[in-house]
C-alpha positions in Angstrom: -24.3 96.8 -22.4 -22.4 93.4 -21.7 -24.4 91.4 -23.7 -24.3 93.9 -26.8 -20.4 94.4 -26.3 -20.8 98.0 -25.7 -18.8 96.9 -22.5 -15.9 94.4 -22.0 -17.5 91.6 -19.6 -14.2 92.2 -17.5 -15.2 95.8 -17.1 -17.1 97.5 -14.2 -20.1 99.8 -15.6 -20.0 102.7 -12.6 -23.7 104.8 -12.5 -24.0 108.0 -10.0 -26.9 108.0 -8.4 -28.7 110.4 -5.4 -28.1 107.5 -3.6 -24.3 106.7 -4.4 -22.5 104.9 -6.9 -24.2 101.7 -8.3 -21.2 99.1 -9.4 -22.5 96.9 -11.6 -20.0 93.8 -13.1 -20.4 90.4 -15.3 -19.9 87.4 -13.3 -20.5 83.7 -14.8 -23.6 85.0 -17.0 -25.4 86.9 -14.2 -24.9 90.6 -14.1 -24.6 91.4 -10.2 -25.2 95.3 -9.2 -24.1 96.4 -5.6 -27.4 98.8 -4.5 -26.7 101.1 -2.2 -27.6 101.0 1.1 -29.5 103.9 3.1 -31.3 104.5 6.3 -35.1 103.6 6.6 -37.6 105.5 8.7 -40.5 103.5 10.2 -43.7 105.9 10.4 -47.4 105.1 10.6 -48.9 103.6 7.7 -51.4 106.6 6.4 -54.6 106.1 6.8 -55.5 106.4 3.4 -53.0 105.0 1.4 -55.5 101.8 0.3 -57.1 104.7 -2.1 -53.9 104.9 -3.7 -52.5 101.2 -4.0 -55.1 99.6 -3.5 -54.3 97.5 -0.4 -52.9 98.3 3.1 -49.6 97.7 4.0 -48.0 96.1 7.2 -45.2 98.9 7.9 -44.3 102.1 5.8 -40.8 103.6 5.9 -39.3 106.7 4.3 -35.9 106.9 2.8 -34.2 109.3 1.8 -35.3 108.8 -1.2 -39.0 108.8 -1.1 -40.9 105.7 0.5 -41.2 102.0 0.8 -44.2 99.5 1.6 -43.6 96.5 3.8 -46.2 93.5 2.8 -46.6 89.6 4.7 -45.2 86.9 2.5 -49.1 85.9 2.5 -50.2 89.4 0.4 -47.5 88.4 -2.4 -50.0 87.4 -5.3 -52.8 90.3 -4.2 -49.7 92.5 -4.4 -48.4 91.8 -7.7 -51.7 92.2 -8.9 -52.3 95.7 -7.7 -52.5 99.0 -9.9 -51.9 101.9 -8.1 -52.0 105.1 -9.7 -49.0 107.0 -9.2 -49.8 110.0 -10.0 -52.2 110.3 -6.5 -49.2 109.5 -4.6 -48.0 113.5 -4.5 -50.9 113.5 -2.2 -49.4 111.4 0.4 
């Protein structure tokens, strides 16, 4: 929106979210968003969760808003390359 003009690059663009109010501003050609910040839960990793992306991760967490992975440094190319198919998640 800054870069069509829709918004003034001396403006804050304000977005509600479930998880708060997302601030986002233009600052010396970078657009800098403050995310929100919520509480993790660490639980097991499930057992099968490689059927579903393909790969095992480290440490699982659950937000409040759904879930998160946790991968080594070491996993980052195997990671990107992965394909999971979201759709099996509702299983988890």
């Amino acid at each position: 929106m800054y870069e069509t003009g829709m918004v003034n690059k001396s403006s804050e663009i304000i977005l509600l979210s479930k998880a708060g109010r997302l601030v986002i501003k233009y600052s010396d050609g970078w657009i800098i968003m403050n995310f929100p910040a919520y509480q993790l839960e660490q639980l097991n990793v499930p057992d099968d969760i490689h059927k579903f992306i393909g790969i095992r991760p480290e440490e699982y967490y659950r937000t409040a808003h759904g879930w998160s992975f946790v991968f080594p440094e070491k996993m980052k190319k195997r990671v990107r390359s992965l394909q999971p198919d979201f759709r099996l998640f509702e299983k988890l």
